[in-house]
C-alpha positions in Angstrom: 21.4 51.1 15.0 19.4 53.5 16.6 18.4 51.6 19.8 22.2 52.4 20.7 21.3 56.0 21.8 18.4 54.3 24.3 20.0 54.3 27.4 20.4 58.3 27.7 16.6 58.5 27.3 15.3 57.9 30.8 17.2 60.8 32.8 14.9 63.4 30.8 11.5 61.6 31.6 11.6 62.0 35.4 7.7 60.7 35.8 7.4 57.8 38.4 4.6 56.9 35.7 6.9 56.2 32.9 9.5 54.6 34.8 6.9 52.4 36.3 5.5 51.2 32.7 9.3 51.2 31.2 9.9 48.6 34.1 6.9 46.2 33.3 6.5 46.3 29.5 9.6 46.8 28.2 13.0 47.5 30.9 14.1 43.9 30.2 14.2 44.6 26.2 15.7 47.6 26.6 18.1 46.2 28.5 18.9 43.2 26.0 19.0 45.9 23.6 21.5 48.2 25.1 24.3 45.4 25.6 25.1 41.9 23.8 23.8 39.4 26.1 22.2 36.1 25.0 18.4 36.4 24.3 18.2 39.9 24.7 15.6 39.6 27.5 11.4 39.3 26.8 10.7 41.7 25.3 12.6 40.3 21.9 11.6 37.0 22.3 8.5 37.2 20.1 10.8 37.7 16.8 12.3 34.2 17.4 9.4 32.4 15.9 6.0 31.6 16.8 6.5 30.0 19.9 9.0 29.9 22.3 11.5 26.6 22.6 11.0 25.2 26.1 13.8 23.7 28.5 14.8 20.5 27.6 13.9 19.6 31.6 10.3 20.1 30.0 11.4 18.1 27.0 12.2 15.4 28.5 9.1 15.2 31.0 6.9 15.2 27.4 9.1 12.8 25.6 8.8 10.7 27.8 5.1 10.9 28.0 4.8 10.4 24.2 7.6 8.5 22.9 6.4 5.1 24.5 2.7 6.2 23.7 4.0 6.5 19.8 6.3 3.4 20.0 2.9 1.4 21.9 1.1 2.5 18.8 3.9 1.1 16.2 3.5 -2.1 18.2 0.0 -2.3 18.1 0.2 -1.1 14.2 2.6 -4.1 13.5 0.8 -6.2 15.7 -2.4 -6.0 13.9 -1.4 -5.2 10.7 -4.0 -7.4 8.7 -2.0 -7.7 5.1 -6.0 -6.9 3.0 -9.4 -7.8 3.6 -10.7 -11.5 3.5 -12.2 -12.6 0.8 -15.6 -13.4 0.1 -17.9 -14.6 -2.3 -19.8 -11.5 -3.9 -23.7 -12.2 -2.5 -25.2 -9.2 -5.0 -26.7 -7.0 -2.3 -26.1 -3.4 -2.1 -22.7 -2.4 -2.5 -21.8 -6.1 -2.4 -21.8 -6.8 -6.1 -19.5 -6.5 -9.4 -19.9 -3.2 -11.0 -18.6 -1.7 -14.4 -18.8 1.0 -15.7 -21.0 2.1 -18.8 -22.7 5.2 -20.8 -26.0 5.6 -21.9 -26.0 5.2 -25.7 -29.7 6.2 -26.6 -33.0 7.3 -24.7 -36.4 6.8 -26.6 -39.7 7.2 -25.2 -41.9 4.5 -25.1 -45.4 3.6 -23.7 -45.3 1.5 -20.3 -47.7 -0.5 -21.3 -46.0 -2.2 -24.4 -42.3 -2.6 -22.2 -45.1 -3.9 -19.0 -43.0 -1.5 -17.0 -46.4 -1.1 -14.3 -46.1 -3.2 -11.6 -49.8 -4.3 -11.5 -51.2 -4.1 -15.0 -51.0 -8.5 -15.5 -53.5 -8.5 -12.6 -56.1 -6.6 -14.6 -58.1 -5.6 -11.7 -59.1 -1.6 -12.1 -62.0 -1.5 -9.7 -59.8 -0.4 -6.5 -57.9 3.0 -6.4 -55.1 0.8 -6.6 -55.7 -0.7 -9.4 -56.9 2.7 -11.2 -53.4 4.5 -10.9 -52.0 1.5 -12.0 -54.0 1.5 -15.2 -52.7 5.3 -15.2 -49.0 4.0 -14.5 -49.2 1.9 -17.9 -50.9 4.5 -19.6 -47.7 6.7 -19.2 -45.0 7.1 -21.3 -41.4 5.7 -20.0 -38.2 5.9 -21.8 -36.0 3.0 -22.8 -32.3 3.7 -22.7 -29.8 1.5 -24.1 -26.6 1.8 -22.2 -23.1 0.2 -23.1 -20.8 -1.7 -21.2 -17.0 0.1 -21.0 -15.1 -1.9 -19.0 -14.3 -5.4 -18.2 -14.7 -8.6 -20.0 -17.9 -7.8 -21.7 -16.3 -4.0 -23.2 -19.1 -3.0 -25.5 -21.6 -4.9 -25.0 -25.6 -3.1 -24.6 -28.6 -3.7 -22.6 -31.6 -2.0 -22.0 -32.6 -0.2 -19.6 -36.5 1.1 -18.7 -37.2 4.1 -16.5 -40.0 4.5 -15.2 -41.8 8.2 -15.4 -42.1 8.5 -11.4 -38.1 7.3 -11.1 -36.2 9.4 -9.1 -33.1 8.8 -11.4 -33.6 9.7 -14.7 -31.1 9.0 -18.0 -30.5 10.7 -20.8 -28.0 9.9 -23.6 -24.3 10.2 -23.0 -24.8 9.7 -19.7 -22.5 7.9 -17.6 -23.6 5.5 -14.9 -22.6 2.5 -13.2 -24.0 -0.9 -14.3 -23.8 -4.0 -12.1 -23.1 -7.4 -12.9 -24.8 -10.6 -12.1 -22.9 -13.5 -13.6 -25.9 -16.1 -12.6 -28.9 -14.0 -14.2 -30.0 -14.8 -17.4 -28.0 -13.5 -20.0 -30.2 -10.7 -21.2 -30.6 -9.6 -17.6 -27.3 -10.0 -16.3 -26.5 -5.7 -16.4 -28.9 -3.3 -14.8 -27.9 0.7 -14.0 -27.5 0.5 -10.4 -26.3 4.3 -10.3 -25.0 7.4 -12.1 -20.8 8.0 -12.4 -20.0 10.9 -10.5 -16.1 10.9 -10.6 -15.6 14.0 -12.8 -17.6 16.6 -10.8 -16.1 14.7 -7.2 -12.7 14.9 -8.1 -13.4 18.7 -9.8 -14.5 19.3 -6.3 -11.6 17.7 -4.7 -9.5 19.6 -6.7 -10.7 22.9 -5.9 -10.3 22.0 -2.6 -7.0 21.1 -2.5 -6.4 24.2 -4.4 -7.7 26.5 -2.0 -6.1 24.9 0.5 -2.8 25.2 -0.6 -3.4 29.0 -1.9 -4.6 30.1 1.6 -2.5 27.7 3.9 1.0 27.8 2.0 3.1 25.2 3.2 0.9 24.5 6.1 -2.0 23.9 3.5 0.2 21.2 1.7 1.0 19.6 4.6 -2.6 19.1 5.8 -3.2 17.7 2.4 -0.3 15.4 3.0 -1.7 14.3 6.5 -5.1 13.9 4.8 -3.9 11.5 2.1 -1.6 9.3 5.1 -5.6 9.6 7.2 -7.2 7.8 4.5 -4.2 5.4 3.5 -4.0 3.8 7.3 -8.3 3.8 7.3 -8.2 1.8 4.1 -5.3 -0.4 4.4 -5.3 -0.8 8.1 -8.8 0.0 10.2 -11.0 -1.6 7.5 -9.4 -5.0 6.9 -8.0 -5.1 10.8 -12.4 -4.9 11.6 -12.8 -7.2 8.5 -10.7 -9.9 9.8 -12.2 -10.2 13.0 -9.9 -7.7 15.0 -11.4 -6.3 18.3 -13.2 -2.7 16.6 -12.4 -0.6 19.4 -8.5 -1.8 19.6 -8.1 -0.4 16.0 -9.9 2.2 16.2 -7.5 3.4 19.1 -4.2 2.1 17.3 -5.5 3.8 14.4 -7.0 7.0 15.2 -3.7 7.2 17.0 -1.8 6.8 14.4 -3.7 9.0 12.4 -3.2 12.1 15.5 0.3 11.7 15.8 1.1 12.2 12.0 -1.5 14.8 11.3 -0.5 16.6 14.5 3.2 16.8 14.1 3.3 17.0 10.2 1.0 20.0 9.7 2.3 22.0 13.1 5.7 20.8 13.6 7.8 18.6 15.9 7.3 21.0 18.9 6.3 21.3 22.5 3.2 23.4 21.8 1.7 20.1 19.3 2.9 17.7 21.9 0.4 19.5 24.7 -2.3 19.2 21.5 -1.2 15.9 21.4 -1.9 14.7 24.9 -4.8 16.8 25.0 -5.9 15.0 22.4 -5.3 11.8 23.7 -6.8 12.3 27.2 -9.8 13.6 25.3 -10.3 9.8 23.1 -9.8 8.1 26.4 -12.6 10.0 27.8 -15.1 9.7 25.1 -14.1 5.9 24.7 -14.8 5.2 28.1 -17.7 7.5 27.9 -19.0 5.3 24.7 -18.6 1.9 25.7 -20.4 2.4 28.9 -23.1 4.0 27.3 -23.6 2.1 24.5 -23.6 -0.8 26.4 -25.7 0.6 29.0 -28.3 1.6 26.1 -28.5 -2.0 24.7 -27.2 -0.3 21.3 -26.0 -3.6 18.6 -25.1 -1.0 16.2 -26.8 -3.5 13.7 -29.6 -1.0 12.7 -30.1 -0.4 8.8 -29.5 -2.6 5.5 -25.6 -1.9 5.6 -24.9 -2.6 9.3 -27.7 -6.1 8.7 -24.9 -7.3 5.4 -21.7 -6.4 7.5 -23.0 -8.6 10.2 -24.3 -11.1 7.5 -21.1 -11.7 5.5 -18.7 -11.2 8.6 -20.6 -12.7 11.9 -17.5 -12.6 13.9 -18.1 -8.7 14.3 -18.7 -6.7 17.1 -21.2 -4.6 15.7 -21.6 -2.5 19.3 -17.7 -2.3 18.7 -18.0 -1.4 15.5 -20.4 1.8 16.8 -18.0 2.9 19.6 -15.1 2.9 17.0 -17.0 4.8 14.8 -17.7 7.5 17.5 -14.1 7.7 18.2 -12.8 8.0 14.9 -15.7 10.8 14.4 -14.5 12.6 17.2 -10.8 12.5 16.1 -11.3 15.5 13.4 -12.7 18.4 15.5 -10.6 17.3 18.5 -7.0 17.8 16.9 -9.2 21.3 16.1 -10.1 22.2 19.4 -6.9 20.9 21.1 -4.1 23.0 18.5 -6.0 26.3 18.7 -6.5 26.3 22.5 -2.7 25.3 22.6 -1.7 28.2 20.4 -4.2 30.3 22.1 -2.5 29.9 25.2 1.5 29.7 23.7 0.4 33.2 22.0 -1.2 34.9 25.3 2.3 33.7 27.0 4.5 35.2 24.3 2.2 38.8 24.6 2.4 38.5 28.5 5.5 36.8 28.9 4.6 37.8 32.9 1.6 36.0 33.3 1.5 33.2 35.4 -0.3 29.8 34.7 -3.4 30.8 36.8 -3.7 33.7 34.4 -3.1 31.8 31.7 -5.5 29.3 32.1 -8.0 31.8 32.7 -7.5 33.8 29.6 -7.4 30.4 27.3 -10.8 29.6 29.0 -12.3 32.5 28.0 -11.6 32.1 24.5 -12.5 28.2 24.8 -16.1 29.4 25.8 -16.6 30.5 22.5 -15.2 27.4 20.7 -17.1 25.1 22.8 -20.7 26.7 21.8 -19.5 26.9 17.9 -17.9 23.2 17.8 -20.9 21.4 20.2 -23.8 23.1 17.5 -21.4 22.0 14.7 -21.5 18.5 15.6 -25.7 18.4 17.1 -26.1 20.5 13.1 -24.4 17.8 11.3 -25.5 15.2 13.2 -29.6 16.6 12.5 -28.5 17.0 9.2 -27.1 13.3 8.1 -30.2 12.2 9.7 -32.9 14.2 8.4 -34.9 11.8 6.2 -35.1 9.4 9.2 -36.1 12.3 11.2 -38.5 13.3 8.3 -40.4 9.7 8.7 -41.1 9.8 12.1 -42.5 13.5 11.6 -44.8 12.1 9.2 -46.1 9.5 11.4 -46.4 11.6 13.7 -44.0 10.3 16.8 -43.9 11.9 19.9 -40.4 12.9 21.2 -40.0 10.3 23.7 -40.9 7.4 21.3 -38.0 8.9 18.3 -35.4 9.6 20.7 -36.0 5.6 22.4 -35.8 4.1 18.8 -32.4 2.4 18.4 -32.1 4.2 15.1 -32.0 7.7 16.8 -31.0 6.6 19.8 -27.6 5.3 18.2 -27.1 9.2 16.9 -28.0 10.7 20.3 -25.1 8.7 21.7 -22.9 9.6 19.2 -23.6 13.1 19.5 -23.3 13.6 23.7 -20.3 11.2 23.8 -18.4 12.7 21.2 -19.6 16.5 22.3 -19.1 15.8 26.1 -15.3 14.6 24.9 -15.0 18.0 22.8 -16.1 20.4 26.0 -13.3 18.3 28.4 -10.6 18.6 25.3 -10.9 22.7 26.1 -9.9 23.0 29.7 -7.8 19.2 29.8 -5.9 20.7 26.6 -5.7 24.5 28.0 -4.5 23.2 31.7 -1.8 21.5 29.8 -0.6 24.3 28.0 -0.7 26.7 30.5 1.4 24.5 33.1 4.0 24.0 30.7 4.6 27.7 29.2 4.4 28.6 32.7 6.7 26.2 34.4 9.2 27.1 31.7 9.3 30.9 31.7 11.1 32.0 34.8 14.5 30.9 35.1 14.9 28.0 32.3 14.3 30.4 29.2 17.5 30.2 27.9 21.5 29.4 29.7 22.5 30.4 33.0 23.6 33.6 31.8 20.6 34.7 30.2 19.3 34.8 34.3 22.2 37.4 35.0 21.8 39.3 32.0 19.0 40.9 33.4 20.2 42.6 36.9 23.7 42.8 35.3 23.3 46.7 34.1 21.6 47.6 37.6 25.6 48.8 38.6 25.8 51.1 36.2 22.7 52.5 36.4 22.4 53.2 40.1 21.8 56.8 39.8 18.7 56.4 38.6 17.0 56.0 41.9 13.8 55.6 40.7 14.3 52.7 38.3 15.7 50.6 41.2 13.1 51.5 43.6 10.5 49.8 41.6 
């Protein structure tokens, strides 16, 4: 190895300048270089991984944070385990009704008038403007698709369907859609298309997804995909029914969204210290915005029982908070760009501490603010975008009718959003310095004299013997 014919180096660069800058950025590398000692000082700690272990005095402070947190939320995941959603009888409203699917067969065009697809044209009366574009409605030509049944008991099986010329949904043959079923209607009305079947082109979608997931993030990419999958297995099998069967909303939300944080967390970043601080950043950040949210939303007078879905929930399942319903919707929201924020201001900081391994927590947290700044402005006009963005036709209507500011923003409709929005946005800015504090307390706590075993601590000074000639070193 080369780095064996260091140490004669020094004695021919007698600048105070270069001994000074030898000293700081790299005198305790070159010292683990020149002799055999464990961890070979700071300055080759960076090739042992990403980040540096931490004492197991620190370990055991964050175990025993999170290990009861984690065994509370096995308890509470036993506890309310609800084994499937009640049953119900099927009313046939909205999404509350037997489906199969079907494919349109055939699509011929047809006058409106001979099918009587115009709502008005049995009244007859065409003296009003009214009743003029109705006569203009059954004047029109419509098409008349005949769609067949694919699965269930009636396999094969047509009906007719007739689209209007002004629908928004138009068929055309070879189509495939989803018919529902009425069992009580008349026999000849018992299917209607109640939508069109978009599984191929969701699940291309998801695919590509996946697949550029696991060609840019590797391993970690798979994992994610992994921790997505275990997301959506506890949401259906365990949030849902829990709600469903009359289980407080918010409790499951927090067991859940728990549950969800602590596998994501540690299965796409590894069973370390540096996810652990994400972790209880994390956490402190949902206890914020739940307090936050149930003050507020009570506070507001906010049911949560504000459109056709939220009106049927309550209808079929009365026993529901609907208000808890909202909050544990604004946690779970939350959850997603909080495990973002909390791992990269972690990392941030873990990787500042590994460049600097000098800098104290003060310094630290400083630097990690700074680049939380920028985080905070992107993430907050993320969420306010999206937000504004799932809610644009509603925001559309009251454009059109011309609503001042005041009276949108007080309408429970909006006003459900706005809440969402702060609560979950004022939890995102608190997850930046909570999570970065954390980070920079335990990186710095560990570095001085717990980095590796009592010897590593007299690895350092032990050379200073043999090099007491060089007066300068020592000096400094």
């Amino acid at each position: 190895m080369t780095t064996t014919h260091q140490p004669p180096e020094p004695p021919h660069v007698h600048g105070p300048g270069h001994d000074r800058e030898h000293d700081h950025g790299g005198g305790h590398g070159s010292t683990g270089s020149h002799g055999h000692a464990p961890g070979g000082g700071h300055g080759h700690s960076h090739s042992h991984g990403p980040a540096a272990p931490v004492s197991k005095h620190l370990r055991k402070v964050i175990a025993a944070i999170l290990i009861p947190f984690a065994a509370a939320v096995v308890v509470g995941l036993a506890v309310l385990w609800p084994g499937g959603a009640p049953a119900h009888e099927r009313t046939g409203v909205g999404f509350d009704r037997q489906t199969q699917q079907a494919t349109v067969t055939k699509v011929v065009s047809v006058s409106c008038k001979s099918v009587n697809a115009s709502g008005g044209t049995s009244t007859g009366d065409t003296s009003t403007t009214g009743g003029s574009a109705t006569q203009q409605e059954a004047n029109a030509t419509c098409k008349k698709a005949t769609i067949r049944v694919d699965t269930g008991k009636d396999k094969g099986r047509t009906f007719t369907e007739i689209v209007q010329p002004d629908q928004s949904r138009q068929l055309h043959q070879g189509q495939k859609v989803v018919a529902a079923y009425e069992p009580s209607a008349p026999k000849d009305l018992q299917y209607s298309v109640t939508d069109v079947n978009r599984r191929f082109p969701m699940a291309l979608l998801a695919g590509i997804f996946a697949l550029a997931v696991v060609v840019v993030g590797r391993l970690r990419g798979v994992m994610a995909l992994v921790a997505l999958a275990i997301s959506f297995l506890i949401l259906n099998f365990f949030i849902l029914p829990a709600i469903l069967q009359g289980s407080n909303p918010l409790l499951v939300a927090v067991i859940g969204s728990s549950a969800i944080m602590l596998i994501a967390l540690y299965m796409c970043h590894g069973l370390s210290a540096r996810t652990s601080v994400a972790v209880l950043g994390t956490l402190l950040s949902l206890v914020l915005i739940g307090l936050l949210g149930s003050e507020f939303i009570d506070w507001a007078a906010l049911t949560g029982n504000t459109d056709d879905n939220t009106g049927l929930i309550h209808g079929l399942y009365p026993s529901i908070d609907m208000s808890g319903l909202l909050l544990a919707g604004v946690i779970i929201g939350s959850l997603g760009v909080l495990d973002d924020v909390t791992v990269t201001q972690t990392s941030a900081v873990w990787e500042l501490h590994e460049a600097n391994p000098s800098m104290g927590w003060r310094g630290l947290y400083r630097a990690g603010i700074r680049i939380g700044r920028d985080h905070i402005a992107s993430v907050v006009n993320t969420l306010v975008l999206a937000y504004a963005g799932a809610a644009l036709p509603l925001l559309l209507l009251f454009s059109i009718a011309q609503s001042s500011v005041g009276t949108v923003a007080n309408s429970e409709l909006v006003a459900e959003e706005i809440v969402r929005t702060l609560v979950g946005s004022i939890g995102l800015v608190a997850s930046v310095p909570v999570t970065t504090l954390l980070a920079a307390l335990v990186v710095a706590a560990d570095r001085p004299e717990m980095g590796a075993a009592p010897a590593t601590a007299g690895a350092v000074p032990a050379p200073a013997p043999a090099r007491a000639g060089r007066g300068r070193r020592r000096k400094h």
